[in-house]
N, C-alpha and C positions, 0 to 999 in steps of 0.2 A: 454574502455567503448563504443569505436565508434561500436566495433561488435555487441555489444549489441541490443535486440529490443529496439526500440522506445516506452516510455510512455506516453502517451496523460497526461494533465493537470488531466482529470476524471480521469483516472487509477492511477496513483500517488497519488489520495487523496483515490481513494478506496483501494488503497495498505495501506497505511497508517490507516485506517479505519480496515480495517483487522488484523495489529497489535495492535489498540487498542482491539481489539474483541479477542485474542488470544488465552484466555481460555475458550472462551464458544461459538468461531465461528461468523462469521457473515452470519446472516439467509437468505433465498432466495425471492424474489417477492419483492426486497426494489427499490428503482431507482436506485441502480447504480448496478444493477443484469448483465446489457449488458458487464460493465467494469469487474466484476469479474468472465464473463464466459470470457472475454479476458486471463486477469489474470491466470487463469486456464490451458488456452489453451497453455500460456507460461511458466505454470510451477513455480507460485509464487504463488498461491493459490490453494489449494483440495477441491472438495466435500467429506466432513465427510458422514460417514455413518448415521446422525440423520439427513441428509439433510441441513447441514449449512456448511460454506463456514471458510478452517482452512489457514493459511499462512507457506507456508514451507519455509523449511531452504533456498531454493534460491528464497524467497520470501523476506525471513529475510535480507540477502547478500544484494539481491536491495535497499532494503530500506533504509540498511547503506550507501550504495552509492549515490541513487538519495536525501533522502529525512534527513539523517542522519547526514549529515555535512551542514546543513544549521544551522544557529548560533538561539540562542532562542531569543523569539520576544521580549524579554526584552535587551536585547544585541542590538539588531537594534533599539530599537525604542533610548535608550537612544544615540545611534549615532547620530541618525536622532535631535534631541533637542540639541545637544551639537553643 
């Protein structure tokens, strides 16, 4: 992973934002348009031909790695009380 590029805080959540949108894209002119022309430019997100923003398969990859092995917020939170 160290070869990897580096994901700013903003890109990880708009990577993230991207697989939530996955079947219908996420659209252009939102605020976090700067992170997903990053995105792009690394090859984890396409502009679709209708103009919105699709997440590829090594978009997919990242996501499993950076954002995909963190535990559900239900898992930490009852950590955190016990």
């Amino acid at each position: 992973m160290w070869d990897e590029p580096y994901l700013e805080t903003c890109c990880r959540s708009t990577l993230h934002r991207a697989l939530l949108c996955e079947g219908i894209g996420r659209p252009q002119a939102l605020r976090d348009q700067p992170c997903l022309e990053r995105l792009q430019a690394m090859g984890f997100v396409a502009l679709g031909a209708d103009g919105r923003f699709y997440i590829t398969p090594a978009g997919l990859s990242r996501h499993d790695q950076e954002i995909g092995q963190l535990k559900p917020m239900s898992a930490r939170a009852s950590r955190v009380r016990a």
